[in-house]
NUFITI-139396 format. One line per 3 residues: number of its first residue (from 1); their letters; for each residue x, y, z of N, C-alpha, C. Coordinates in steps of 0.2 Angstrom, whole numbers, plus 2048, in hexadecimal, padded with zeros to 3 digits. Atoms other than C-alpha are relative to their C-alpha. Layout:
N
NUM = a = X:Y:Z:X:Y:Z:X:Y:Z; ...
This chain:
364
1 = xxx = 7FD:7FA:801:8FF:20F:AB0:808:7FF:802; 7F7:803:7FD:910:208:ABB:803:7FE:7FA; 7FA:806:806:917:1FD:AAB:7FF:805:7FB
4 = xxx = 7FF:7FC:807:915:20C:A9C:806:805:803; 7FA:7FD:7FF:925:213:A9A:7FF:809:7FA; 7FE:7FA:806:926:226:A94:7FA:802:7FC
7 = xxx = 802:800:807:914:226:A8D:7FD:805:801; 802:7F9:7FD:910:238:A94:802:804:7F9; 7FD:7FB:803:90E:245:A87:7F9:806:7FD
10 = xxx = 804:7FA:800:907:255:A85:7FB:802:7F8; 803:802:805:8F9:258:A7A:7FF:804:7FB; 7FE:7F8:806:8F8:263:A67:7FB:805:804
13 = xxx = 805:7F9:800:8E8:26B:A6D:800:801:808; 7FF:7FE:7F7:8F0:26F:A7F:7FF:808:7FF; 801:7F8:7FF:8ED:282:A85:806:804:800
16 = xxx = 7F9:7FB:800:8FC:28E:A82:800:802:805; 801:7FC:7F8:903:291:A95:802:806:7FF; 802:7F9:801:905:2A3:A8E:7FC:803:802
19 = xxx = 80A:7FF:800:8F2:2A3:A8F:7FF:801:808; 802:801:7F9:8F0:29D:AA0:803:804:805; 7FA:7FC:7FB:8F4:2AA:AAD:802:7FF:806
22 = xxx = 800:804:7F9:8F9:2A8:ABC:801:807:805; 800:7FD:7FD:8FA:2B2:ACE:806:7FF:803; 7F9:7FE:7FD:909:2B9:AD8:800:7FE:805
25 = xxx = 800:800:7F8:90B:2B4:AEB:803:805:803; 7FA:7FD:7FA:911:2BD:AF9:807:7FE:7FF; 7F9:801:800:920:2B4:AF7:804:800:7F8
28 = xxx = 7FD:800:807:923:2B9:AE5:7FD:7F9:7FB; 800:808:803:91F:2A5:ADF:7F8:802:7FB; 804:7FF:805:913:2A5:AD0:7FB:7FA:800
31 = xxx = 805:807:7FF:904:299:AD1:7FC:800:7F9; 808:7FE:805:8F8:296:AC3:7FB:7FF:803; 807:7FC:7FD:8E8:29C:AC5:7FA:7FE:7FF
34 = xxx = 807:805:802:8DD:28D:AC1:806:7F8:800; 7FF:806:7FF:8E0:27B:AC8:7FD:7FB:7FD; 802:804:800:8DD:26B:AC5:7FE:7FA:808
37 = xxx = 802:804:7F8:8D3:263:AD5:7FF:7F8:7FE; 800:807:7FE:8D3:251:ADB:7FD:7FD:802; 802:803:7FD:8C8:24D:AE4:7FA:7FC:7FD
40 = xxx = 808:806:804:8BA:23E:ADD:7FC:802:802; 808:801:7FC:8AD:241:AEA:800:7F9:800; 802:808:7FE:8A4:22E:AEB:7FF:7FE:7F9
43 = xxx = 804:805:805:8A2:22B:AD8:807:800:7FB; 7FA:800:805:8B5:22C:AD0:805:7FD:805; 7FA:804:7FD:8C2:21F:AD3:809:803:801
46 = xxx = 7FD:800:801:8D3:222:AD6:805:802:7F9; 7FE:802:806:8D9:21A:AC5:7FF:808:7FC; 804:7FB:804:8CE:228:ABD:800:807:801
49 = xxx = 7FF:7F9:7FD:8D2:238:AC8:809:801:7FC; 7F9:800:801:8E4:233:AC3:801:801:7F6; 7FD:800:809:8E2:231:AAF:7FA:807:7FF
52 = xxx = 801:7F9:7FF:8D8:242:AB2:806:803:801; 7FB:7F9:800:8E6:24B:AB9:805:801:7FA; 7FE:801:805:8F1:243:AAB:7FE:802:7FA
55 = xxx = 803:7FF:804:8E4:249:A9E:802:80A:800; 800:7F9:7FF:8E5:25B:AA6:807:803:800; 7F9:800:802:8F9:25A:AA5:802:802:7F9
58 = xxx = 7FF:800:807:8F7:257:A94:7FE:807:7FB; 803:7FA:7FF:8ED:265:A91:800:806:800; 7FD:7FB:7FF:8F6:271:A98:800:803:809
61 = xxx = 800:7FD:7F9:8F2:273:AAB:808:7FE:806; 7FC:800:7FD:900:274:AB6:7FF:803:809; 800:7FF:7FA:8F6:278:AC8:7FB:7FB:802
64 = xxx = 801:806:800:8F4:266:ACF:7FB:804:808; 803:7FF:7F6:8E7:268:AE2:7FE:7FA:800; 800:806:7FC:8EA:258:AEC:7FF:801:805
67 = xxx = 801:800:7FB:8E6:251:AFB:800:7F9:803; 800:807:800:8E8:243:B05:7FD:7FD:803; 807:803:7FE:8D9:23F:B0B:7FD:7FE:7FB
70 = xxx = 803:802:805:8D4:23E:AFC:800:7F7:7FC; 800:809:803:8DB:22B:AF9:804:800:7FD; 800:7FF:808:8E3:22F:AE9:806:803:7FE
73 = xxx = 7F9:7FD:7FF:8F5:237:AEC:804:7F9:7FB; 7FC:805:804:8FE:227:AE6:7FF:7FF:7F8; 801:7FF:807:8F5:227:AD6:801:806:7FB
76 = xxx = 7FD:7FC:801:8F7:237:AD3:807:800:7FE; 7F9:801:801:908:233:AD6:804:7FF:7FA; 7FD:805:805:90D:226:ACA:7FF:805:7F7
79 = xxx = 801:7F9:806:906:235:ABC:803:804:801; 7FA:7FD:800:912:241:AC3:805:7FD:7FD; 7FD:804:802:91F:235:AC1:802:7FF:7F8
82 = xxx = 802:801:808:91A:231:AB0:802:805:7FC; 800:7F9:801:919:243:AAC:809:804:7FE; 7FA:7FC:801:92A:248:AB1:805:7FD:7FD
85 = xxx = 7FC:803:804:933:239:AAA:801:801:7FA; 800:7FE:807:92C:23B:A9B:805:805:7FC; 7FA:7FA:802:939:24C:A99:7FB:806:7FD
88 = xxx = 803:7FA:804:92B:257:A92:7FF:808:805; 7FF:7FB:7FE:929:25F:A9F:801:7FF:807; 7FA:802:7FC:934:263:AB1:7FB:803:806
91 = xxx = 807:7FC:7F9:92C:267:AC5:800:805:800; 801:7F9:7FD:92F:278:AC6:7FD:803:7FB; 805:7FC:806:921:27B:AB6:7FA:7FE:804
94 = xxx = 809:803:7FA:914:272:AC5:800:804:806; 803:7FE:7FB:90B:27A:AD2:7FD:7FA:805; 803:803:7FF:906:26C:ADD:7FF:801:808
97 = xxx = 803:7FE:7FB:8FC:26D:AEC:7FE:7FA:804; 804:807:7FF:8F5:260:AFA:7FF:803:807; 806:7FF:7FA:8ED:262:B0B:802:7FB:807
100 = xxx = 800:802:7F9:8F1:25B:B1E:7F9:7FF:802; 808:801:7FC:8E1:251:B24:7FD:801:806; 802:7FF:7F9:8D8:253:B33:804:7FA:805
103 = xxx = 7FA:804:7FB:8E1:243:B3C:805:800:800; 7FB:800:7FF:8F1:248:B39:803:809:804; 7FF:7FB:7FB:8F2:258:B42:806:801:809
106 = xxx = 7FB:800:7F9:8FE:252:B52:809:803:7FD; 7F9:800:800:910:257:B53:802:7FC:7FD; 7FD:803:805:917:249:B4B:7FD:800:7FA
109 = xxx = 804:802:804:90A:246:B40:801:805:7F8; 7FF:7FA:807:90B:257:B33:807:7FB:7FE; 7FB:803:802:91D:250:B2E:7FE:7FB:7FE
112 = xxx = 804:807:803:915:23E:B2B:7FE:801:7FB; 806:7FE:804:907:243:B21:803:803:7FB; 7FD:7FD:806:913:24E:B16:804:7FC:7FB
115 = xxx = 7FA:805:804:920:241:B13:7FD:7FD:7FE; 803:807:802:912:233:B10:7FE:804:7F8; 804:7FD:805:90A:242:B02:807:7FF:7FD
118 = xxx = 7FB:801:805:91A:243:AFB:803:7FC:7FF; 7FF:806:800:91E:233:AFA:7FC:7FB:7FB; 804:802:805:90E:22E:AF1:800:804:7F9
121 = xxx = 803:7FE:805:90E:23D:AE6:80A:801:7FC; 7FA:7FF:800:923:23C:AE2:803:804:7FF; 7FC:7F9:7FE:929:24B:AE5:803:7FF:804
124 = xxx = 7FE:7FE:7F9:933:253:AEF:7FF:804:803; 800:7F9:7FC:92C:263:AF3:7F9:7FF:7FC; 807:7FF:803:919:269:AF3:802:807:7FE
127 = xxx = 800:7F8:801:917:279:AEE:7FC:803:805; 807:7FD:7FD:907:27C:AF9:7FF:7FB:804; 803:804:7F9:903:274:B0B:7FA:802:802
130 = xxx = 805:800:7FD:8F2:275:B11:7FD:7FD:806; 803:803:7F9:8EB:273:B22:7F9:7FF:7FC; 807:801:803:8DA:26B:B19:7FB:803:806
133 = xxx = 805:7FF:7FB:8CF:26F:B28:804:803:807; 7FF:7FC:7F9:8D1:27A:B39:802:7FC:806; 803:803:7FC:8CE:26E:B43:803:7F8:801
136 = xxx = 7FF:805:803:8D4:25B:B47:7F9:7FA:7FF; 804:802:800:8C3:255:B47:7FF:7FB:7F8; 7FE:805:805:8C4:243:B3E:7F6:7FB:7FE
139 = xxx = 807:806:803:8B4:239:B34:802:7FC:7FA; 7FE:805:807:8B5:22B:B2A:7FE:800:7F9; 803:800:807:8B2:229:B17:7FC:7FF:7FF
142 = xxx = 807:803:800:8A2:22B:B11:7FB:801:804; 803:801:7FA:89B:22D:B21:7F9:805:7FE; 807:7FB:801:888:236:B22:803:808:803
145 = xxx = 7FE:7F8:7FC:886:249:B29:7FF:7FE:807; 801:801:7FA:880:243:B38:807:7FC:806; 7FB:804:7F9:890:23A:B3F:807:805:800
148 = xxx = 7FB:7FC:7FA:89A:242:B4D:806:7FC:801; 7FC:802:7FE:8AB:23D:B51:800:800:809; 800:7FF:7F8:8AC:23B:B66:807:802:800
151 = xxx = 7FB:7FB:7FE:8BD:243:B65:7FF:808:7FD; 800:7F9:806:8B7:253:B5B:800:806:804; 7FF:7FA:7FC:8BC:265:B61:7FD:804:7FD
154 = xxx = 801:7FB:801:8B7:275:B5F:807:802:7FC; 7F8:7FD:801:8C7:280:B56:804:803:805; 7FE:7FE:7F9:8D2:282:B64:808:804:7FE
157 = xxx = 7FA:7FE:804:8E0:28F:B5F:806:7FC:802; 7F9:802:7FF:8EE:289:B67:803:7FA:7FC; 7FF:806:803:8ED:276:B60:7FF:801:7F9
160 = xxx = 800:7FD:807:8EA:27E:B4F:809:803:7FF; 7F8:7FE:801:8FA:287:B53:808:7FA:7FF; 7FA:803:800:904:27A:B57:802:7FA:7FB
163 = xxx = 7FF:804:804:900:271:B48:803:805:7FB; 7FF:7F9:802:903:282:B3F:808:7FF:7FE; 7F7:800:7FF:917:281:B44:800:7FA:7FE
166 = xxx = 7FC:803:803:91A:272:B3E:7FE:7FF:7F9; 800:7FF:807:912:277:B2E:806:805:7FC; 7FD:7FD:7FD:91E:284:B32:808:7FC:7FD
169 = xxx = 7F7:804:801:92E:278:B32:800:7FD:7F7; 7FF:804:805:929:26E:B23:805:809:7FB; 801:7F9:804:92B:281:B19:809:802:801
172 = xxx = 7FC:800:7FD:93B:281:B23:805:7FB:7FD; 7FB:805:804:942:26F:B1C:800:802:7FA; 7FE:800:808:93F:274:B0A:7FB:7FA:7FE
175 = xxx = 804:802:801:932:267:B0A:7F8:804:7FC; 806:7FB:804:923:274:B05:803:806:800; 7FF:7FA:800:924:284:AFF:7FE:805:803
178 = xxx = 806:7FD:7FC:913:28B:B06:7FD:7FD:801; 806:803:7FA:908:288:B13:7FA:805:7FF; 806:7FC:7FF:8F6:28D:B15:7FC:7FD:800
181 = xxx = 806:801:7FD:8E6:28B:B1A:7F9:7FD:7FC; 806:801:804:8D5:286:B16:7FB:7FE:805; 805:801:7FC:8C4:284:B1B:7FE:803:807
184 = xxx = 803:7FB:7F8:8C6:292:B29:7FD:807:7FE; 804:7FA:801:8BE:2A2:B2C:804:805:802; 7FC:7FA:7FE:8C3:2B5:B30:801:800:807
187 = xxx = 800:800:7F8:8C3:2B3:B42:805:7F9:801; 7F9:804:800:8CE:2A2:B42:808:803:7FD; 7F7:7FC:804:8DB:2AC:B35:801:805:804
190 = xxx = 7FF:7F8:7FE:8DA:2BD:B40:806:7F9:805; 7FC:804:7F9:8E2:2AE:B4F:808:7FD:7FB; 7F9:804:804:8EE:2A3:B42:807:807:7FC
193 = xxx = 7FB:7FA:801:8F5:2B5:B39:805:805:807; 7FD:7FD:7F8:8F8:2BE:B4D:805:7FA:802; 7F9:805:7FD:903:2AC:B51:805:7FC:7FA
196 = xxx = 7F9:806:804:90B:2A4:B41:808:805:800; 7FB:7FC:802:91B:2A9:B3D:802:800:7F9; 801:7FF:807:919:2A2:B2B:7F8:802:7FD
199 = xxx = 807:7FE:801:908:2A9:B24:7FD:7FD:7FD; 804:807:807:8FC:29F:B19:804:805:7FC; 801:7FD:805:8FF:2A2:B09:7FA:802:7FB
202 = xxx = 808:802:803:8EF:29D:B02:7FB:7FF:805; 804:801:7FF:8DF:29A:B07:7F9:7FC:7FD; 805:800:803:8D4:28E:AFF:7FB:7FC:805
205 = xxx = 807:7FF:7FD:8C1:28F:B02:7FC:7FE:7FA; 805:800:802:8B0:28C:AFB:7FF:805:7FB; 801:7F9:805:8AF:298:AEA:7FE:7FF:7FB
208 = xxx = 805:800:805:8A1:299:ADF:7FB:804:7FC; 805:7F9:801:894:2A7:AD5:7FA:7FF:808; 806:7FF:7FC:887:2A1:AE4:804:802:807
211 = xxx = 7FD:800:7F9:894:2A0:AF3:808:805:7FF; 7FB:7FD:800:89F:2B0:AF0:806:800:806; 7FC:7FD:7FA:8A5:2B2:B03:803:808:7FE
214 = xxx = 7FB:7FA:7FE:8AA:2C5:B01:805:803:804; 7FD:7FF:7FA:8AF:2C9:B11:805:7FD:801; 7FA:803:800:8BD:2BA:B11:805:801:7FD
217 = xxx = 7FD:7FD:806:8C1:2BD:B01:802:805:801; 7FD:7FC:7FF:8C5:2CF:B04:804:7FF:805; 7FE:802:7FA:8CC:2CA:B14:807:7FF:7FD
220 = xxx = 7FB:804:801:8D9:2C0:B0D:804:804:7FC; 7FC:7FC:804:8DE:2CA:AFE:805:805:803; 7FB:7FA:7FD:8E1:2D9:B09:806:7FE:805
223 = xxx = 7FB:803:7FA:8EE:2CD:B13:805:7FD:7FC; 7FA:802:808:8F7:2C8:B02:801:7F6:802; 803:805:801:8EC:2B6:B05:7FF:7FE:7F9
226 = xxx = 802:802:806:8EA:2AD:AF6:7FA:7FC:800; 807:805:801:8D7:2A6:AF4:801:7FC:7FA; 801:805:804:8D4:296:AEC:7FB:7FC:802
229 = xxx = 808:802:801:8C4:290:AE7:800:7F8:7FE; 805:806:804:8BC:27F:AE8:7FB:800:7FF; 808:800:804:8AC:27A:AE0:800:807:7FE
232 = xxx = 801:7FC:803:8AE:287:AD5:7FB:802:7FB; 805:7FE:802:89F:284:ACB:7FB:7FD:805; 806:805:7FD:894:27E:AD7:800:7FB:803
235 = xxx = 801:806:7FE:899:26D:ADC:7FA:7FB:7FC; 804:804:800:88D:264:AD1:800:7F9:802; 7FF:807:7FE:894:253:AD5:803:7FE:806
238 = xxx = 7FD:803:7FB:898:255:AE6:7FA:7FA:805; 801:808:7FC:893:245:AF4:7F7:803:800; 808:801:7FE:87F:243:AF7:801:804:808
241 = xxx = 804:7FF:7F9:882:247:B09:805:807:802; 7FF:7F5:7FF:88B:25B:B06:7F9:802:7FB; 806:7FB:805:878:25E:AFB:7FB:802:807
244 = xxx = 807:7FF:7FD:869:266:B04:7FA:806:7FB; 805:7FE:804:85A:26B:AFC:7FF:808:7FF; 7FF:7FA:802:85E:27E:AFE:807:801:7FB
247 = xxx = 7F9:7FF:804:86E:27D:AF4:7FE:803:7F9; 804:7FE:809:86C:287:AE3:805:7FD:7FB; 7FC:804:806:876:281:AD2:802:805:7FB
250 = xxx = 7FD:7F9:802:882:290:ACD:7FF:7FF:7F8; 7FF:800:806:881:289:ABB:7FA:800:7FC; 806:801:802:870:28A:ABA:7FB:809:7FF
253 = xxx = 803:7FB:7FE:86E:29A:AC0:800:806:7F9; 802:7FD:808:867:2A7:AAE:805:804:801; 7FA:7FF:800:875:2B2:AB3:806:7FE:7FC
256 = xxx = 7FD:804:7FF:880:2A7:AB2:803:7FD:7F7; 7FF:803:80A:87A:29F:A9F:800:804:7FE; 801:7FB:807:877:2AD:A98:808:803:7FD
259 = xxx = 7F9:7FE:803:889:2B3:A9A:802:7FB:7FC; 7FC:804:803:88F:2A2:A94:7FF:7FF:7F8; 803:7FE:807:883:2A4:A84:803:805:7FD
262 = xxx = 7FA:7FA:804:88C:2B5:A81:806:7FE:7FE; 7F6:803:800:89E:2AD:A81:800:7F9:7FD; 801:806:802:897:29D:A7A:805:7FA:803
265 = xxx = 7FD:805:7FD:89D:293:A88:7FB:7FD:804; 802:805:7FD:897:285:A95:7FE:807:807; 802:7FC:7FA:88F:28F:AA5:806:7FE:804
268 = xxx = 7FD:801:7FD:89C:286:AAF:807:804:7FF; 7FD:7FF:802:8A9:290:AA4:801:806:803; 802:7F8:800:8A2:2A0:AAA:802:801:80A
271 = xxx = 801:803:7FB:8A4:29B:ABC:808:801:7FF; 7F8:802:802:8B6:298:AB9:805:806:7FD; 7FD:7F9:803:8BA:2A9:AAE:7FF:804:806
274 = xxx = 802:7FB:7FB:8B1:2B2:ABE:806:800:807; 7F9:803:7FB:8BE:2A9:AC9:805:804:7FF; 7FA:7FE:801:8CD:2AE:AC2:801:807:800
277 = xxx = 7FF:7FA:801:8C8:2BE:ABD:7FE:804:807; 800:7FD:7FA:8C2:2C3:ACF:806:7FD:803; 7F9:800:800:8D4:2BE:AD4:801:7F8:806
280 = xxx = 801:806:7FD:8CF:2AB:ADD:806:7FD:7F9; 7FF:806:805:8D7:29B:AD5:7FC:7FA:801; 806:805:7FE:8C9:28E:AD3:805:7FB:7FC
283 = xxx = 7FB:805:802:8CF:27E:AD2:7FB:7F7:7FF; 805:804:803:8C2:274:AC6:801:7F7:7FF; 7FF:805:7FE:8C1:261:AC7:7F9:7FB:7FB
286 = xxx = 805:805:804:8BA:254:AB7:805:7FB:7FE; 7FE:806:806:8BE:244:AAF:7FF:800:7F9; 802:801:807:8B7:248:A9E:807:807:7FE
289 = xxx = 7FB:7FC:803:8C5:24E:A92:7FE:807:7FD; 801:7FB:801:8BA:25C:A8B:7FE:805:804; 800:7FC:7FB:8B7:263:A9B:806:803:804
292 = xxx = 7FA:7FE:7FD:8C8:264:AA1:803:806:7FA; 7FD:7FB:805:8CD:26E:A91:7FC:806:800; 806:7F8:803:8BD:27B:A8F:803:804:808
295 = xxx = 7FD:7FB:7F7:8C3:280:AA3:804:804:7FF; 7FA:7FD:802:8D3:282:A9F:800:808:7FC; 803:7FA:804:8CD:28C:A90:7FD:805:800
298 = xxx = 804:7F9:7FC:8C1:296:A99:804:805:801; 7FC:7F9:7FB:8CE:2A0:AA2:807:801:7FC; 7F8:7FC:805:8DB:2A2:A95:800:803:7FA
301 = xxx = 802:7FB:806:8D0:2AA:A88:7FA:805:800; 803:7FC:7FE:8C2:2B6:A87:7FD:802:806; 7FF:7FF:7F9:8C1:2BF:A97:7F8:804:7FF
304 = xxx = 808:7FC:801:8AF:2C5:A9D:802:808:803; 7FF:7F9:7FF:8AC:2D7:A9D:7FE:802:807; 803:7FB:7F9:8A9:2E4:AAC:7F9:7FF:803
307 = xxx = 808:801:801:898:2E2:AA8:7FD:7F9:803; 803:808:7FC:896:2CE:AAB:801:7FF:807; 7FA:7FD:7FB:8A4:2D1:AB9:7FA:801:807
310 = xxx = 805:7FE:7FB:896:2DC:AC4:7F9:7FC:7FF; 807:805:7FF:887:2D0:ABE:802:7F8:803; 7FF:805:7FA:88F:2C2:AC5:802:801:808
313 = xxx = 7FF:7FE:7FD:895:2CB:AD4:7F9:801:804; 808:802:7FE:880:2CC:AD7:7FC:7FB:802; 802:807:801:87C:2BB:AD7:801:7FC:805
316 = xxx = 7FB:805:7FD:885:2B5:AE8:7F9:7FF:805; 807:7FF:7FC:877:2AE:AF2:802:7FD:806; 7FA:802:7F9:885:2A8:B02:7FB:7FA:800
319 = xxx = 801:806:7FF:881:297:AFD:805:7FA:801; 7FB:802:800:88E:28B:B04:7FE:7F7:800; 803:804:7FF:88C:27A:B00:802:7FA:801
322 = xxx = 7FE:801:7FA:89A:273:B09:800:7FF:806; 801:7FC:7F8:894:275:B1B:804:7FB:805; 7FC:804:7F9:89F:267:B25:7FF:7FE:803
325 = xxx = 803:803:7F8:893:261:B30:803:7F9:803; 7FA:805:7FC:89F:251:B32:804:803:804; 7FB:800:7FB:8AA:25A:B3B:7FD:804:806
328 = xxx = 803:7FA:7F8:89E:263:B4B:802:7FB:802; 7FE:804:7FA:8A2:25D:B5A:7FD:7FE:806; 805:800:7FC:892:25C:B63:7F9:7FF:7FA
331 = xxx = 806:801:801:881:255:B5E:7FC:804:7FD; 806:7FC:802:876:263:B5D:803:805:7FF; 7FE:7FB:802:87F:26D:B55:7FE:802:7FA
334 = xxx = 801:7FF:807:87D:277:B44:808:801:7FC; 7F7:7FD:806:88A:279:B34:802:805:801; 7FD:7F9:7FF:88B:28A:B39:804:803:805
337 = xxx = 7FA:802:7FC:895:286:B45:808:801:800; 7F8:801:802:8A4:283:B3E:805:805:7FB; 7FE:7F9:801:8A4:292:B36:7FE:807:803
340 = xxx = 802:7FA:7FC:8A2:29F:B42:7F9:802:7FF; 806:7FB:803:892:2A5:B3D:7F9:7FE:808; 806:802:7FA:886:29E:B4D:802:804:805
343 = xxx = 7FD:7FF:7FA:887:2A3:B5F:802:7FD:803; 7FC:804:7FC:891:29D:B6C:808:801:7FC; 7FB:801:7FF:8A4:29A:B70:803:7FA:7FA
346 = xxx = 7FD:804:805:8AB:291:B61:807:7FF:7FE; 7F7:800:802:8BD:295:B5F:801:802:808; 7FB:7FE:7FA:8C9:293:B6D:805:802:801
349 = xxx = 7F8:7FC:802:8D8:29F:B70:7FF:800:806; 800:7FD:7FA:8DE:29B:B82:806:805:800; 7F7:7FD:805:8F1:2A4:B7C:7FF:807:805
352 = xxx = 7FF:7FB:7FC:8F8:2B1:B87:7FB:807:800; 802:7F6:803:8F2:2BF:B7B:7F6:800:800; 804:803:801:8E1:2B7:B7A:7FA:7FC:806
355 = xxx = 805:807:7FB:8D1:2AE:B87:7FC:7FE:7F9; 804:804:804:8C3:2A6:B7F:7FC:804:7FD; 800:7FF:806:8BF:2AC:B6E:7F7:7FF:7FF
358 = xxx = 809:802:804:8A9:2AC:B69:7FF:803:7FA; 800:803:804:8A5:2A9:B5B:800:808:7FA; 804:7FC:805:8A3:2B6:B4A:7FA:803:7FE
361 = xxx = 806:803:801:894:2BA:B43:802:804:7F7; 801:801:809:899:2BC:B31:800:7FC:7FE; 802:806:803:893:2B2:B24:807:7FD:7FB
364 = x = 7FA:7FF:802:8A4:2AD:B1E:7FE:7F6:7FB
């Protein structure tokens, strides 16, 4: 991919960005309102994520979600690059997003981690920073649910905070536009909105017909949060060791096909219209080139009615199938943990305005 010169170009049968709509931020900035996600899981190489994104460029997609844990930022890279040389088209028709990992959460470290993402992915500006996780709690690649980190914490506001400010600065150098969060709950955001001085912009989380989150969701909205949904259809091809035998299969669900049979589309399609049109942006993730187009497609033609709208609205069965268990910080703990939902002392606010914080009990 290094030695083609200019061989970037956009495809006949790409989506009309007419078509595609997009959402407004708090800060005015226009996002589109379906992504293209990055992430391989354990069975998609690099090489292959990267002539994916390139495929979905061609296409028509123009909202990239990176991350640098993912591995994969440089390859990505060398496809912007390619992209922008090419002359078709310029950075400020891209929305591009990536995520601060759990080991790099220190004082100096946020600014590192930003410059190495931009560095890999050649830019000069993100549009979207994400603190990927609450927390610095670090586990290696690959690793089972079973393994504990021995330096792993609970959420301790403050040191959230102070990672916080230097997401803070970057927003400040002109390095990212906006900053925001992921993988917390209503009771970690009620602490981070009380102290930032920049506010998230976003919020992406877990959004699916089986794992609506309500509560967050409304949460969010009424604070001029923007939600952004991974595993938007279900995850079917996430790692062997995020499955458990209660997990359900949003695209399986009669629901679900029946609409898609009405609209004569893929169940996964339907999943993807419900997103957009309940006001999320899911940010769907394939290697095959007829899956990246139908997606796109989904959400830039036939809209579902009121009617499908409130039958999928029915169907949420608060099934998360994400749950994290790498990052607890104690042995005998549960996944529910990590999202406030158990009892006990789980977030800590020692902060003038604030003592120690116990836990939520919404299923967020």
């Amino acid at each position: 991919m290094r030695g083609e010169q200019n061989s970037f170009s956009l495809s006949e049968d790409r989506v009309d960005q007419r078509a595609i709509p997009f959402v407004t931020l708090s800060s005015g900035a226009q996002m589109p309102a379906i992504g293209m996600g990055t992430f391989g899981s354990d069975h998609v190489s690099d090489d292959e994520v990267a002539a994916a994104v390139k495929e979905a460029i061609a296409l028509g997609y123009r909202h990239i979600d990176c991350a640098s844990v993912y591995g994969n930022e440089d390859s990505i890279g060398r496809v912007l690059q390619e992209v922008l040389e090419g002359g078709e088209l310029s950075r400020d028709e891209f929305w591009i997003t990536s995520k601060l990992w759990n080991d790099m959460h220190g004082d100096g470290d946020v600014l590192l981690s930003c410059a190495r993402t931009l560095r890999d992915l050649k830019l000069d500006y993100l549009d979207l920073y994400l603190v990927h996780w609450p927390f610095p709690n670090f586990h290696a690649p690959g690793c089972s649910v079973d393994s504990r980190s021995p330096d792993a914490v609970p959420y301790i506001h403050e040191r959230f905070m102070r990672t916080w400010r230097q997401m803070e600065r970057l927003v400040d150098m002109g390095l990212v536009r906006h900053i925001g969060t992921s993988n917390v709950t209503i009771r970690k955001l009620e602490l981070i909105l009380r102290d930032a001085r920049i506010l998230p912009a976003c919020n992406e989380m877990e959004l699916h017909p089986h794992f609506q989150q309500p509560e967050l969701f409304d949460y969010l909205c009424a604070r001029g949060i923007q939600p952004v949904g991974f595993s938007p259809i279900g995850s079917p091809h996430r790692p062997e060791r995020d499955r458990a035998e209660t997990d359900t299969v949003d695209i399986e669900d009669p629901v679900i096909t029946a609409i898609a049979e009405a609209h004569g589309v893929h169940p996964a399609g339907v999943c993807l219209k419900w997103a957009v049109q309940r006001g999320q942006i899911p940010i769907p993730f394939s290697t095959r080139r007829r899956n990246i187009l139908s997606n796109l497609e989904a959400v830039a033609s036939d809209p579902l009615s009121a009617e499908d709208m409130a039958a999928l609205a029915g169907i949420d069965k608060n099934c998360r199938l994400i749950k994290g268990q790498v990052f607890l910080w104690n042995d005998d703990q549960r996944w529910q943990d990590l999202w406030d939902i158990s009892d006990g002392p789980v977030i800590q606010d020692h902060s003038a305005r604030g003592g120690m914080q116990g836990s939520d009990t919404e299923e967020e």
